[in-house]
C-alpha positions in Angstrom: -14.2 131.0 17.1 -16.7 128.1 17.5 -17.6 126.0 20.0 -19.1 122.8 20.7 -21.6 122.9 23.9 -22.2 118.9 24.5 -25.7 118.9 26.1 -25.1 115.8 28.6 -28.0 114.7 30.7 -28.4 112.9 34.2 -30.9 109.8 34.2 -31.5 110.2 38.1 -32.1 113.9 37.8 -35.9 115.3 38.0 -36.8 117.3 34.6 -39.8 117.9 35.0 -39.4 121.2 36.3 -36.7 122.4 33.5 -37.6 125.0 30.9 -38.6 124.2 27.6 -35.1 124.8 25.4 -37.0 126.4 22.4 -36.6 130.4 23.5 -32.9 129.5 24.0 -32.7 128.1 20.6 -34.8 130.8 19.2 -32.7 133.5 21.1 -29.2 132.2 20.1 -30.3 131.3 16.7 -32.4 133.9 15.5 -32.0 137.1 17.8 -28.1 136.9 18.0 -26.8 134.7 15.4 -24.3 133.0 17.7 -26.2 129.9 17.6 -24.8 127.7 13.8 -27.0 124.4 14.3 -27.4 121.5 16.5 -29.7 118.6 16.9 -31.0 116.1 19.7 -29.1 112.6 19.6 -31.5 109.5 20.8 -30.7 107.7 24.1 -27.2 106.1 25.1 -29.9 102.4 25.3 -29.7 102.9 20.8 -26.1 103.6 20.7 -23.2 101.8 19.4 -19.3 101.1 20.4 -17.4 100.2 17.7 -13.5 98.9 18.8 -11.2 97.4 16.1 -8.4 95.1 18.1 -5.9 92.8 16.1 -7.8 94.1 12.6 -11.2 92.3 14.0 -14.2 94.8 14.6 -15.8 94.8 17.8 -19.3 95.7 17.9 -21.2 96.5 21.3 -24.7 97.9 21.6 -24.9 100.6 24.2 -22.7 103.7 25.3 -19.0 103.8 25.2 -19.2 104.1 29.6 -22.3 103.0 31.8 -23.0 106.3 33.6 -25.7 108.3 34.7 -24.7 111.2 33.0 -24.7 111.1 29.1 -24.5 113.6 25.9 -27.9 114.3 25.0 -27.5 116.5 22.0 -25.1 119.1 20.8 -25.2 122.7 19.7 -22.9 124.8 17.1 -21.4 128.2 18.5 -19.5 131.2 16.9 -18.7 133.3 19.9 -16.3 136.4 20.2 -14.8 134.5 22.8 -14.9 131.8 25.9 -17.2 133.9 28.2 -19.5 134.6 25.6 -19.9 130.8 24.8 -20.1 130.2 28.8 -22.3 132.5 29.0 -24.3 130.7 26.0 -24.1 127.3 27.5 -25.0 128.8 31.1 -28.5 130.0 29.7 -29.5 126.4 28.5 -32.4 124.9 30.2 -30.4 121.4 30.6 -27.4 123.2 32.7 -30.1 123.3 35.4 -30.3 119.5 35.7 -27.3 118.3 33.9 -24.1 119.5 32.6 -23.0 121.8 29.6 -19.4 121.2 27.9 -17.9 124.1 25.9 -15.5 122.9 23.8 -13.2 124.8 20.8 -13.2 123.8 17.7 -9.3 123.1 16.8 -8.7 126.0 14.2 -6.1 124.7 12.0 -7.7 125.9 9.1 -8.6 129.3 7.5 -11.8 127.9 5.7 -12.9 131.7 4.5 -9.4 132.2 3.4 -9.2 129.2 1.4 -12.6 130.2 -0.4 -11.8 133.4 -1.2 -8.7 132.1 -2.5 -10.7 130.0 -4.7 -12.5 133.0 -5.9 -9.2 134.3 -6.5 -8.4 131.4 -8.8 -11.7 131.7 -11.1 -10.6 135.8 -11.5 -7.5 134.5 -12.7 -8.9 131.6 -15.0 -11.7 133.7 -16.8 -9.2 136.5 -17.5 -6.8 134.5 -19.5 -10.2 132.4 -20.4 -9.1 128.9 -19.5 -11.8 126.8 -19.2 -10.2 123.8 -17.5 -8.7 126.1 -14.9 -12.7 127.9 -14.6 -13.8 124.2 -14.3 -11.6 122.9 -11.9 -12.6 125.0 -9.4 -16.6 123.3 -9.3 -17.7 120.3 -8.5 -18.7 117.6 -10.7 -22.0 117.8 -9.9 -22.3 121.8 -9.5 -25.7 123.1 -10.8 -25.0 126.4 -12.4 -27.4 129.4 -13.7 -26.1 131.4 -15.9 -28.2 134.6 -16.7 -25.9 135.1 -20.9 -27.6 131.6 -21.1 -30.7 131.8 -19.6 -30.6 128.0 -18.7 -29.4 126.3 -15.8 -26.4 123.6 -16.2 -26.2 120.6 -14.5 -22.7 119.7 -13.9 -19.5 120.4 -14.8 -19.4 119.1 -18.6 -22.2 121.4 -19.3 -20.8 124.4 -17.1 -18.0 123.5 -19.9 -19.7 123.8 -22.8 -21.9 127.2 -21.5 -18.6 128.9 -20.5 -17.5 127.8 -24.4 -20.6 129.6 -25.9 -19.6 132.5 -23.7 -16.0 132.9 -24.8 -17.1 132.6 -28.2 -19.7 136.1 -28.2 -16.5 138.0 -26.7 -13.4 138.6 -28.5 -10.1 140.0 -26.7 -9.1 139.8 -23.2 -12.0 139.5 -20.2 -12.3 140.9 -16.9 -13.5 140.1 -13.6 -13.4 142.9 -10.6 -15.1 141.1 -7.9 -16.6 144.9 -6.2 -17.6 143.1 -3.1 -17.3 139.9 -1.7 -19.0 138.6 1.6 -18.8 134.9 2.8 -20.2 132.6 5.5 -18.7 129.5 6.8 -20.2 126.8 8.4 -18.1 123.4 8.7 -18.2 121.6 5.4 -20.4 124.4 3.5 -20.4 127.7 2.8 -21.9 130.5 0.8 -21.0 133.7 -0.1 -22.7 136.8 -2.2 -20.8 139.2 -4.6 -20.9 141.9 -7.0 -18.6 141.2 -10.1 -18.3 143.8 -12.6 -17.6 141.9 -16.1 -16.6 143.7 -19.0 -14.8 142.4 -23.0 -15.9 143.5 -26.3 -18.4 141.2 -28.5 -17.7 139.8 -31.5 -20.1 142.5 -33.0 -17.9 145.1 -31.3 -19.8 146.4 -29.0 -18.7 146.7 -25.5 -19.7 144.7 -22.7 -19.6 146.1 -19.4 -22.4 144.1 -16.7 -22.3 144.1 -12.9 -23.7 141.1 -12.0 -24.6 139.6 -8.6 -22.8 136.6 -8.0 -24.6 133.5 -5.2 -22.0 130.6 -4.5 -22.7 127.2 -2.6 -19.5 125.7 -1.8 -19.3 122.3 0.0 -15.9 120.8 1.4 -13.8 117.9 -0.5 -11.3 116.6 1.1 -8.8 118.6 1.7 -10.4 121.6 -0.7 -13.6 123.3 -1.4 -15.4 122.8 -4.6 -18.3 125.3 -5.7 -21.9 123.3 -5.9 -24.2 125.8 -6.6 -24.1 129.7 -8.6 -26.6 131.7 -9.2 -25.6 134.4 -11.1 -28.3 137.5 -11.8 -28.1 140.6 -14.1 -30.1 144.2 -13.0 -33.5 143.7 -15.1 -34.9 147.1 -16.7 -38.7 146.9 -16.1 -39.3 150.1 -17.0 -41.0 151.4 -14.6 -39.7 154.7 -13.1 -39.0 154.4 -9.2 -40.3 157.5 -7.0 -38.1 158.2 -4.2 -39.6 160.5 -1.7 
């Protein structure tokens, strides 16, 4: 589940003596992997409050409340559970001076779900070779590589006319196993790594049977996710015999 830690500060409270936050970051970041992002906001003195009464917009420079204590900055969790983000948030060189609050993230959304659904859908599409069902499922400005191709396309018209050229060297029906599929998350973007076994018969009648590994960039619409960015890459015979030991 994720968490939100808000880092909140105290102006009368000494710092001077707090550790430096970098190991923390480094440690939740890099070492566990519990640690998604964050970033450092600038002082409540640059904020804005914005109020609309009666359809009129009220702008007032400064902090929504005078206080002495204030969010400083704000760090991304995934945590097995509460502790663990407590735990997280207990370790963090500002709880020493000022104030850490956890707070979940309200899960009414299965975001992997939804993506692998999506994958789900392109199976489908390429099977029964439907390009505007294929196309549908990337966004307008989606940056493809396709390996058959050897070019990358830029958006979703020339995604169109690549997937076209495709269909057209393959006669009869087309399959897509997806052997393994793998996905990460993170708010509105997401990426995910596959192996997709594709096989049909060329128009010279020969038969076509490639495993290929499959990079996705998603990035959330609305209400849906789009894919941005695919990268798709076929094994490459170099010739050279390995030695295993």
């Amino acid at each position: 589940m994720k968490y939100m830690l808000l880092v909140c500060g105290d102006d009368t409270a000494d710092a001077s003596g707090m550790a430096p936050v970098e190991p923390w970051v480094e440690e939740l970041s890099v070492q566990k992997g519990v640690r998604l992002h964050g970033h450092r906001l600038r002082l409540p003195a640059e904020a804005v409050t914005v109020r609309v009464r009666g359809g009129e917009v009220l702008r007032t420079d400064g902090p929504f409340a005078e206080t002495k204590e204030y969010v400083a900055g704000y760090d991304i969790l995934e945590c097995d559970s509460l502790e663990e983000a407590i735990e997280a948030a207990s370790k963090h060189p500002v709880a020493t001076i000022g104030a850490m609050e956890v707070r979940p993230f309200w899960e009414d959304e299965d975001a992997e779900g939804e993506i692998r659904r999506l994958d789900d859908e392109l199976t489908r599409a390429t099977r029964e070779r439907d390009i505007d069902r294929m196309a549908a499922c990337y966004a307008s400005d989606v940056e493809v590589f396709h390996p058959m191709s050897g070019l990358e396309q830029r958006g979703v018209d020339a995604f169109r006319k690549a997937q076209e050229w495709w269909f057209s060297t393959v006669t009869g029906p087309v399959s897509r196993d997806v052997l393994d599929f793998r996905v990460r998350v993170d708010e509105s973007v997401a990426f995910s790594h596959a192996l997709v076994r594709m096989r049909a018969t060329l128009t010279t009648g020969e038969p076509l049977d490639s495993t290929v590994r499959v990079t996705t960039g998603y990035r959330a619409a609305g209400d849906r996710w789009q894919i941005v960015h695919q990268h798709l890459s076929v094994p490459f015979d170099a010739g050279v015999e390995e030695t295993r030991s």
